[in-house]
C-alpha positions in Angstrom: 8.3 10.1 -3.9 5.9 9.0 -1.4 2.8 11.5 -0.9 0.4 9.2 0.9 -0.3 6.2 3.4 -2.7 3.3 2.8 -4.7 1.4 5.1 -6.1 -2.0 3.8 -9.9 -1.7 4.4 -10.5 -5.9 3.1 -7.8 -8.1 1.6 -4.4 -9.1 1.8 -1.4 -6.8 0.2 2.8 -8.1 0.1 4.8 -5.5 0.9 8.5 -6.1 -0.7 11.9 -5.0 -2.2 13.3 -5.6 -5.6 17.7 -6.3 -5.6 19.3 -4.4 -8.2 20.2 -8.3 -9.9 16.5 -8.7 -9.6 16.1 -11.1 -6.3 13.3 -10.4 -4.1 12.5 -10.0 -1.0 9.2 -9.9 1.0 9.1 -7.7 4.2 5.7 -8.1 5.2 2.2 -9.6 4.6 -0.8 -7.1 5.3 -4.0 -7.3 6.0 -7.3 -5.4 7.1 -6.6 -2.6 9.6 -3.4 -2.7 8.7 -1.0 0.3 6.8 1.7 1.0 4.6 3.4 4.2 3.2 2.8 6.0 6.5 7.2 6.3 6.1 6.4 9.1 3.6 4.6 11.0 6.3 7.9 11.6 8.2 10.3 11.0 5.6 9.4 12.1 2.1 11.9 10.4 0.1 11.9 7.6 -2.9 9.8 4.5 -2.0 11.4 1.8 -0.6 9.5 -1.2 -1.1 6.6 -2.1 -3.3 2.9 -2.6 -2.2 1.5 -5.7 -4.4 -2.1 -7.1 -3.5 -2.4 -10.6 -3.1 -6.2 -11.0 -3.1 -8.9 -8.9 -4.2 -8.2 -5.8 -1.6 -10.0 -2.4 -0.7 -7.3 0.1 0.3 -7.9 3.9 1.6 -5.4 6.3 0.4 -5.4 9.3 2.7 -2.7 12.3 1.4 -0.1 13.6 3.2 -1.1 17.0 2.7 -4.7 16.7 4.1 -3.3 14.0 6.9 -0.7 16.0 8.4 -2.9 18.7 9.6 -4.9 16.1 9.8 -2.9 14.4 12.5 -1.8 17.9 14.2 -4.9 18.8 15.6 -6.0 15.0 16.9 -2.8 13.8 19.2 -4.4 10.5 20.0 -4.1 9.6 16.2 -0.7 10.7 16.4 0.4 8.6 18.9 -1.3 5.3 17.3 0.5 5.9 14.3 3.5 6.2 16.0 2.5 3.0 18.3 2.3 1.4 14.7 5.3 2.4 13.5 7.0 1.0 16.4 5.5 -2.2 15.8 6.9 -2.7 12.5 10.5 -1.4 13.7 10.2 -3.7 16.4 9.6 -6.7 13.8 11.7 -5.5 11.5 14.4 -6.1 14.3 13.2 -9.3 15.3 13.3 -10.6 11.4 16.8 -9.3 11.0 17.5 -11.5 14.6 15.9 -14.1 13.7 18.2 -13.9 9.9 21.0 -14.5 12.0 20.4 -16.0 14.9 17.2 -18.8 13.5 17.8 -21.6 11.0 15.4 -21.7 8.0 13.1 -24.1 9.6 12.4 -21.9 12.5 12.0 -18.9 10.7 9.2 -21.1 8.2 7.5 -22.1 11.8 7.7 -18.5 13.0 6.3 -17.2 9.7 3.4 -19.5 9.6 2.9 -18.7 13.3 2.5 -15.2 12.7 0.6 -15.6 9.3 -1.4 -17.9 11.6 -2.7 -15.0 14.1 -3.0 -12.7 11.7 -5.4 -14.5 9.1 -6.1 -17.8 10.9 -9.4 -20.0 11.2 -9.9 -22.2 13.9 -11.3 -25.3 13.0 -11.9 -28.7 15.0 -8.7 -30.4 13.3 -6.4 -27.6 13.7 -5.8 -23.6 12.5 -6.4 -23.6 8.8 -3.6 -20.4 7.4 -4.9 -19.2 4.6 -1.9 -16.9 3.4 -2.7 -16.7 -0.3 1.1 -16.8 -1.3 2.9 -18.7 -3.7 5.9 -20.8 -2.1 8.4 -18.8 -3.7 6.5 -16.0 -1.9 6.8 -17.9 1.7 10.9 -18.7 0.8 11.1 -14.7 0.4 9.0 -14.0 3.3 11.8 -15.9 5.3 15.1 -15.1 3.6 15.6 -18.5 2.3 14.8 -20.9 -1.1 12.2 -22.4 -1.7 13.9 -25.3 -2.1 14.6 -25.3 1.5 11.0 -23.6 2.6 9.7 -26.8 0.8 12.0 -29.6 2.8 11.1 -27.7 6.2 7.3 -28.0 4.9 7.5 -31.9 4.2 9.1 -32.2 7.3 6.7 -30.9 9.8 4.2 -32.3 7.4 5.7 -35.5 7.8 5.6 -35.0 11.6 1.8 -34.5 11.9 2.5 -30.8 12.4 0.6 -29.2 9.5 -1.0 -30.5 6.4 -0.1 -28.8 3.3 -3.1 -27.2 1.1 -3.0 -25.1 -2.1 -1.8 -21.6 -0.9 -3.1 -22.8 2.7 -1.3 -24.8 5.2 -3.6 -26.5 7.9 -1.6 -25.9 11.3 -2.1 -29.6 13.1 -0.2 -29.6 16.0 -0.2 -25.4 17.1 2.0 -26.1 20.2 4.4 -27.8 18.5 5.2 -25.6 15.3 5.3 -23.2 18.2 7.9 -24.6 20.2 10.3 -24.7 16.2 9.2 -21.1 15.9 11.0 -20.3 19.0 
């Protein structure tokens, strides 16, 4: 059972789920600020999902048994965590949306959108994505094979939208990968 909550202090952790055939599936790609396990605080069952770090990380582990009171006395705390929490139900709904209601290549756009803002450089030619995942990692991320992660990648590479790099992908054209994500 859960008895703690992280927060990612420096690097980049995959948050994901294991089938019981062995597929899997990747929920979520944190980074600093950014928390996971805080479900056990409210709900202190089985994990769920594994935590897996994709770069050299720093993570704070803070106990549910010191946090709690913790949290009691300092309502303002509270009500960010549960302002956070929110935010991940809230895209957790959009993903499962977006599952039915997106084809794969908008949901690659929409994923490298988002991976975009969250760990994005701006430079002259374009936002360089440094996501740090394997393309079997980016198919999971977005519910589909790779197979077809990779054709949507050549295409809007092939459209001058992005420009693939080793575990990067150099985002060329921002308003028009944006438009796909949509």
């Amino acid at each position: 059972p859960g008895d703690r909550m992280y927060v990612i202090v420096d690097g980049k952790v995959k948050l994901g789920q294991t089938s019981g055939d062995g597929r899997e599936s990747l929920l979520a790609v944190l980074g600093p600020g950014e928390m996971f396990g805080e479900l056990s605080l409210f709900d202190p069952g089985v994990r769920t999902s594994t935590a897996t770090a994709l770069t050299d990380a720093i993570v704070l582990g803070l106990g549910n048994d010191q946090l709690r009171p913790w949290l009691a006395g300092r309502p303002e705390v509270a009500a960010a965590l549960l302002q956070a929490l929110a935010r991940r139900l809230r895209r957790t709904n959009e993903a499962m949306a977006d599952l039915v209601f997106s084809d794969v290549p908008g949901r690659v756009a929409k994923a490298l959108m988002e991976l975009g803002e969250k760990f994005g450089t701006i430079l002259p030619d374009g936002l360089m994505v440094t996501h740090d995942m394997t393309q079997e990692e980016l198919a999971q991320l977005v519910g589909a094979s790779r197979e077809t992660v990779n054709k949507a990648l050549a295409d809007f590479a092939q459209r001058g939208w992005i420009r693939l790099e080793s575990r990067q992908v150099l985002i060329l054209d921002v308003e028009r990968l944006g438009k796909r994500a949509r």
